[in-house]
C-alpha positions as CSV (number, residue, x, y, z in Angstrom):
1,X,313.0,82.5,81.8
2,X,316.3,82.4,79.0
3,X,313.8,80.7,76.7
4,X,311.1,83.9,76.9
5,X,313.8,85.8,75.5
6,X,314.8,83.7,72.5
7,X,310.5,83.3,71.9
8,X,310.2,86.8,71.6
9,X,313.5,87.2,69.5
10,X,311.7,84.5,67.1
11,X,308.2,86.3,67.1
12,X,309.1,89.7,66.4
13,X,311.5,88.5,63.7
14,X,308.5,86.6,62.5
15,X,305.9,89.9,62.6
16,X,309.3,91.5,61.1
17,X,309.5,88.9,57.9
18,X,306.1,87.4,58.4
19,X,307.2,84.4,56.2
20,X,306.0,81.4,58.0
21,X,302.6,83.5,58.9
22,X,302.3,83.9,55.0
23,X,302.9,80.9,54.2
24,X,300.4,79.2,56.2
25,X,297.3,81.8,55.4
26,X,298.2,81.2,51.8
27,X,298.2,77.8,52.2
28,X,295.2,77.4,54.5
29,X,293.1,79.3,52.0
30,X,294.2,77.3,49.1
31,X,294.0,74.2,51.0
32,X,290.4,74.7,51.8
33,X,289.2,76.3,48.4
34,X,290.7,73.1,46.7
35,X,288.6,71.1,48.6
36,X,285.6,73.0,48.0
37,X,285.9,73.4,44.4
38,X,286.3,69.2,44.6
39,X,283.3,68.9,46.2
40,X,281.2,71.4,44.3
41,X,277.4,70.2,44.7
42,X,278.0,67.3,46.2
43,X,277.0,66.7,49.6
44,X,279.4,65.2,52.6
45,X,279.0,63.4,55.4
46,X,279.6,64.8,59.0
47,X,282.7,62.4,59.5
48,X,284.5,63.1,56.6
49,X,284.2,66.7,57.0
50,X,286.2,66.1,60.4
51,X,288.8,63.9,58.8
52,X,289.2,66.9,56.6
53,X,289.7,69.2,58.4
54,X,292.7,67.7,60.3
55,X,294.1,67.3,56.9
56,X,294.2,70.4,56.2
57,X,295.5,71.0,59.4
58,X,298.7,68.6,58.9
59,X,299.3,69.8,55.3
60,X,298.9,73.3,56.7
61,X,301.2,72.6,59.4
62,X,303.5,71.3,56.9
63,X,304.2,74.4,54.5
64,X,305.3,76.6,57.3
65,X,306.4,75.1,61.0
66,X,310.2,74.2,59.6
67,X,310.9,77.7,60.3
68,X,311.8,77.2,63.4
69,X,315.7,76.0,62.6
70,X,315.4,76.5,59.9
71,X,315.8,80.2,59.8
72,X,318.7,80.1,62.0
73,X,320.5,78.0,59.8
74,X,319.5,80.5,57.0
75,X,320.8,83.9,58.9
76,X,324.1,82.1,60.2
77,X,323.1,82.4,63.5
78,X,323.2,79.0,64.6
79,X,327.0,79.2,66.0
80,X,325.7,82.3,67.9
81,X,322.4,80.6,69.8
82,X,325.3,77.6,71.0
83,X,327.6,79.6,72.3
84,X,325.4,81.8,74.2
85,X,322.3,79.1,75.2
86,X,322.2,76.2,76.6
87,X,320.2,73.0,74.5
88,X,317.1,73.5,76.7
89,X,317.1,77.0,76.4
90,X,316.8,76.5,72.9
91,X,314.2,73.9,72.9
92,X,312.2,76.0,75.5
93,X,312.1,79.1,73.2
94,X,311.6,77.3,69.6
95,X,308.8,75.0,71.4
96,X,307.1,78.3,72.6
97,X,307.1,80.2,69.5
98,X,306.0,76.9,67.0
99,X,303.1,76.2,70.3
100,X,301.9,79.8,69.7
101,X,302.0,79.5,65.5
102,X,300.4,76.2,65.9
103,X,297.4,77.4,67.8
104,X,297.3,80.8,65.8
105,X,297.3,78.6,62.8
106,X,294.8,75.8,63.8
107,X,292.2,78.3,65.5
108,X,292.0,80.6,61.9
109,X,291.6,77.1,60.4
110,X,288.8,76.1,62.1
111,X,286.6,79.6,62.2
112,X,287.1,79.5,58.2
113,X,286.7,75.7,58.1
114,X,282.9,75.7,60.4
115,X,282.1,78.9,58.4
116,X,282.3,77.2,55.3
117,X,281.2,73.7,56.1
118,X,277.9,73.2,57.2
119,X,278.1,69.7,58.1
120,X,280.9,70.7,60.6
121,X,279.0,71.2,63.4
122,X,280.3,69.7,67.4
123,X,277.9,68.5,69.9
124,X,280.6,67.3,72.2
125,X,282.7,70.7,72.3
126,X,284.7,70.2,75.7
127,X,285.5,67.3,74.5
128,X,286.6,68.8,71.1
129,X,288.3,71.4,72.7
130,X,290.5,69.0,75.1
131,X,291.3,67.3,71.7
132,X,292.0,70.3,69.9
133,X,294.8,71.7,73.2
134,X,296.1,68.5,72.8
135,X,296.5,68.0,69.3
136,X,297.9,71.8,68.8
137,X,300.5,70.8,71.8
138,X,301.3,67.5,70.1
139,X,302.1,69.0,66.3
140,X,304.1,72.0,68.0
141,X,306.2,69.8,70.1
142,X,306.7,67.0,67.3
143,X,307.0,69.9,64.6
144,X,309.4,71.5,66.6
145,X,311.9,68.6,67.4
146,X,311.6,67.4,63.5
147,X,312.7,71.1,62.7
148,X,315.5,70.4,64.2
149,X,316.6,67.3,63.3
150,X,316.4,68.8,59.2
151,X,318.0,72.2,59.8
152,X,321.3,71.3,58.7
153,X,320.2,68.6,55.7
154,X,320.6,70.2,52.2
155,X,316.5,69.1,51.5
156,X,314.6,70.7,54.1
157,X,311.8,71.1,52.0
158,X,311.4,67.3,51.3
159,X,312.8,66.0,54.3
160,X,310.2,67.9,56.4
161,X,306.8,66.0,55.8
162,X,309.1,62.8,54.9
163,X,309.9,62.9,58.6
164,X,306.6,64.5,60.2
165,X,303.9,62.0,58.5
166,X,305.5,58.6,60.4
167,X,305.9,60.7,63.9
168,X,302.4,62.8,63.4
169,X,300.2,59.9,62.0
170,X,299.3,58.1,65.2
171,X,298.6,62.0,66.6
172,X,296.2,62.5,63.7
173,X,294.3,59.4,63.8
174,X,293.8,59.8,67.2
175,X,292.3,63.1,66.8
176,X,290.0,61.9,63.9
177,X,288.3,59.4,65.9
178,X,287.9,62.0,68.6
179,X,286.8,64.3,66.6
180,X,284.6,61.8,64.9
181,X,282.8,61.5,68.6
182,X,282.1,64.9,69.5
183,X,280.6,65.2,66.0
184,X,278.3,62.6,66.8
185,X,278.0,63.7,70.1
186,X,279.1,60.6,72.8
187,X,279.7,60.9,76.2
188,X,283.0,62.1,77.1
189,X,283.9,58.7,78.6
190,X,283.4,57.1,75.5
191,X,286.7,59.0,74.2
192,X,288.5,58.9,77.6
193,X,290.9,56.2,75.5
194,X,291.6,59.1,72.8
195,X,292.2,61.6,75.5
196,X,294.4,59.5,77.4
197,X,296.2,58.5,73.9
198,X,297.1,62.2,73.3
199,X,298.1,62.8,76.6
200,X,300.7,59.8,76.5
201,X,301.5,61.4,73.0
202,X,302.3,64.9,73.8
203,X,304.3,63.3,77.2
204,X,306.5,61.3,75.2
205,X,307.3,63.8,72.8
206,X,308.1,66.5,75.5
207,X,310.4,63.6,77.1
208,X,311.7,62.7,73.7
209,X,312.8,66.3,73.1
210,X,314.4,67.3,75.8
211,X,316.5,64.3,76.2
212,X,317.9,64.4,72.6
213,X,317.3,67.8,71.8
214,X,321.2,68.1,73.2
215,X,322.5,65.7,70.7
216,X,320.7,66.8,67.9
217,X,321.6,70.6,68.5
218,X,325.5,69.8,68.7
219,X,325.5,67.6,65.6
């Protein structure tokens, strides 16, 4: 339970600072008043209003979940973590904090977003609510790994979403067309392929993590 430690380490640093929480309420709230003023009168369909809110999701995502190494590099206490942690421990912790801002983040989004969109209304909601679990585990553990990689590069700013939109792409189309489907309100066998895409996704990643997450960390 190492990785607990470093967690809670991150989180109260975070409710100390509270600059990635910031970040993504400003952001969020911008993000979806942008889109509102764009739309103005005009009316949308049910299927765009679910593609849109996994964009705002991603480009929400994107403004704040770098922290994660980010910060370390930042305070100088990168040196520190490697001598007294071992590469999993590390990975355990970060994964857990970004897993918990992720969901924090992507539940706020979605009470504002259905409270302002009318058209945003689920009739498949387990099957929304698989997808969502799924897709918040997915963007915290590709988030997390990316954060990583761009810790030490001089443009962590660019090189962030640069990075994120090849990995994250396949994640978020998947989760359009399922969301697309509980909108319209399918079976859930009819999105068994979706399901069984984001499970596959968020498996890979995990595996992917944890097996280069050592290199990565040392370089």
């Amino acid at each position: 339970m190492k990785f607990y430690w470093l967690f809670r380490k991150d989180l109260q640093s975070e409710l100390r600072t509270r600059y990635a929480i910031n970040a993504l309420g400003m952001f969020i709230v911008v993000t979806i008043s942008v889109i509102l003023f764009s739309i103005g009168q005009e009316k949308i369909t049910q299927n765009l209003s679910g593609g849109l809110f996994w964009v705002v999701v991603f480009f929400s995502a994107m403004s704040g979940l770098s922290r994660a190494f980010v910060s370390e590099e930042e305070r100088g206490t990168v040196l520190t973590l490697q001598l007294m942690s071992d590469p999993n421990t590390v990975l355990g912790g970060k994964l857990l904090f970004n897993i918990v801002l992720v969901f924090s983040m992507n539940i706020f989004i979605a009470l504002l977003y259905s409270a302002l969109f009318d058209v945003f209304v689920i009739k498949n909601l387990p099957m929304f609510l698989l997808a969502f679990v799924l897709g918040n585990l997915g963007i915290g553990i590709s988030s997390t790994l990316i954060a990583a990689i761009i810790a030490k590069a001089n443009t962590k700013g660019t090189l962030y979403p640069v990075l994120s939109f090849p990995i994250l792409l396949p994640l978020f189309l998947t989760l359009i067309e399922i969301t697309k489907k509980a909108m319209e309100g399918v079976p859930f066998d009819e999105g068994f392929i979706e399901i069984a895409t984001l499970v596959s996704y968020d498996v890979v990643m995990v595996a992917a993590g944890f097996m280069l997450f050592d290199l990565v960390w040392k370089e």
